[in-house]
C-alpha positions as CSV (number, residue, x, y, z in Angstrom):
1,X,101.3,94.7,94.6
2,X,100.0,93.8,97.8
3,X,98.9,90.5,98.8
4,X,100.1,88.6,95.9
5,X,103.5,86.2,96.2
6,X,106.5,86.3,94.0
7,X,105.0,83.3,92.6
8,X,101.8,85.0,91.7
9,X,99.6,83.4,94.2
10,X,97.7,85.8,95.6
11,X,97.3,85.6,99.4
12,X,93.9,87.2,101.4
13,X,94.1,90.6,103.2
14,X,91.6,90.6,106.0
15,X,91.0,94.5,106.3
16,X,92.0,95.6,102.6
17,X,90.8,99.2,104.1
18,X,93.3,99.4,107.2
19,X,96.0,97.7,104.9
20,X,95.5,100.8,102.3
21,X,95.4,103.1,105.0
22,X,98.7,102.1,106.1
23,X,100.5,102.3,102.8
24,X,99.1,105.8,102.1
25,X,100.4,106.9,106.1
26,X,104.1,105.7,105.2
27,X,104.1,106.8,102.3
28,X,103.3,110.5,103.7
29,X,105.8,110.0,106.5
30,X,108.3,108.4,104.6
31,X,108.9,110.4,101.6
32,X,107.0,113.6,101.5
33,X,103.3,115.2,101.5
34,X,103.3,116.4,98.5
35,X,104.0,112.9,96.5
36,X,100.4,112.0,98.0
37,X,98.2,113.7,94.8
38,X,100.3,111.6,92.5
39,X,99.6,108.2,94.3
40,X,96.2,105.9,93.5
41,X,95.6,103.0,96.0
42,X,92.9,101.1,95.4
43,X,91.8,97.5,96.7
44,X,91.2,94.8,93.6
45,X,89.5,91.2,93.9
46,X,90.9,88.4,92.0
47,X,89.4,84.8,91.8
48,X,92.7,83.2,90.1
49,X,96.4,83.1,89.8
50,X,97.6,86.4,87.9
């Protein structure tokens, strides 16, 4: 997960958007086109410690 600690605390992203858009670009580049319709990025909120 992005944006929460080894210790669980979880730590603001100020563009979740651009941060998303990111993953999903190296993720193409990195490892392959066609592993894109098997990933699911989404951005959650969360008030407290997980």
């Amino acid at each position: 997960m992005v944006g929460i600690t080894k210790d669980g605390v979880i730590v603001e992203i100020a563009d979740p958007d651009e941060v998303m858009l990111q993953i999903a670009y190296s993720l193409k580049d990195a490892i392959a086109l066609d592993i894109m319709p098997f990933v699911h990025i989404q951005a959650n909120e969360f008030e407290e410690k997980l």
